[in-house]
N, C-alpha and C positions, 0 to 999 in steps of 0.2 A: 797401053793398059796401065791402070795405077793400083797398084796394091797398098793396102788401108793397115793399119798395126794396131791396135788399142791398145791402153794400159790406164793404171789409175783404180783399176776398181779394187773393191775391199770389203770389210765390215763395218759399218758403224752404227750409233745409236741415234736413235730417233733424235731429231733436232742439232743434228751435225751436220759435217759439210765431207764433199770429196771432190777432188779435180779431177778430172777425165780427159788424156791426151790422145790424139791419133798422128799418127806421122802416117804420110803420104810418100813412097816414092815409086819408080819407073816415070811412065811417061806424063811428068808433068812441066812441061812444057806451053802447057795451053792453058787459060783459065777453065775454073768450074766453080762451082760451088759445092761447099759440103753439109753436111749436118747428120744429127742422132735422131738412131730409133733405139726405140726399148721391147724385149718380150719378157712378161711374165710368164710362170707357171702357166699351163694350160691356155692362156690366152693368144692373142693373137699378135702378130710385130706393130708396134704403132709407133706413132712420129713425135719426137720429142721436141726439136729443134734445128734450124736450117741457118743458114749466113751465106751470103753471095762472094762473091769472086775478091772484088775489093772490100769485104765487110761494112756494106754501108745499107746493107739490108739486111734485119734477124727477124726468125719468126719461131713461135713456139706454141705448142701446145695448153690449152686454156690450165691442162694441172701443171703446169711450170710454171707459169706466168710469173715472174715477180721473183721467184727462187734459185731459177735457173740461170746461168751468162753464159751463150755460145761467144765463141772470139777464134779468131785465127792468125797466125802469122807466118805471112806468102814466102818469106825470106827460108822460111824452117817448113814451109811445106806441113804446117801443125791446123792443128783444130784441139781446140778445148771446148770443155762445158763443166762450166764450176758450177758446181752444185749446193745448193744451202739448205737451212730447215730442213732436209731430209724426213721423209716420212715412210712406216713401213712399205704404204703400198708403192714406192716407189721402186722397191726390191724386183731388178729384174736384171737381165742379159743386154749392156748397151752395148748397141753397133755404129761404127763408123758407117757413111757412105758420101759418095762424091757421083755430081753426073754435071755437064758440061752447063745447064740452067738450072735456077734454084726452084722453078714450080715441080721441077722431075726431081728434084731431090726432096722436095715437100710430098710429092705422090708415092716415094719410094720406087722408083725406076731405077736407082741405080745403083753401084757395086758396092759389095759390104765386105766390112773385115772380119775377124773372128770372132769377135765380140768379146765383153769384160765384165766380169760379176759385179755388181752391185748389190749387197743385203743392207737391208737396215731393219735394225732389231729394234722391237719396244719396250 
């Protein structure tokens, strides 16, 4: 089993940036892949962004496109997602997760951490 930690979230103003860490540990011993989801208010969990095992695959959601950088590094068992241009509606609860193939981490199948505020005020 791996347990996911978030940190990194915060306040900021519209057209800023934030980095967003997860460390990874217990049983990672095997690859997976990881990536973010996000929930707003009232909405529902959706999928931000994914990156494979050796990060030579990322994928994201059409409203990140261009603003967003998932990235990882195996050695630190981390996951990032730098954040740019920040815009209100991106104000939500990011979650880590990790599942052993990146289509199940893009489906959301697999284990989340406790997630990290993200506000961004206009």
């Amino acid at each position: 089993q791996v347990q996911l930690v978030e940190s990194g979230g915060g306040l900021v103003q519209a057209g800023g940036s934030l980095r967003l860490s997860c460390a990874a540990s217990g049983r990672t011993d095997s690859s997976y892949a990881m990536g973010w989801f996000r929930q707003a208010p009232g909405k529902e969990r959706e999928f931000v962004a994914a990156i494979s095992w050796r990060g030579g695959v990322t994928s994201y959601a059409d409203s990140v496109k261009g603003r967003f950088i998932i990235s990882r590094a195996n050695a630190k068992n981390t996951v990032a997602l730098q954040m740019n241009s920040l815009k209100p509606e991106d104000t939500a609860v990011y979650y880590c997760t990790w599942k052993a193939l990146l289509q199940d981490v893009i489906a959301g199948l697999g284990s989340w951490g406790q997630g990290t505020q993200v506000t961004v005020s206009s």
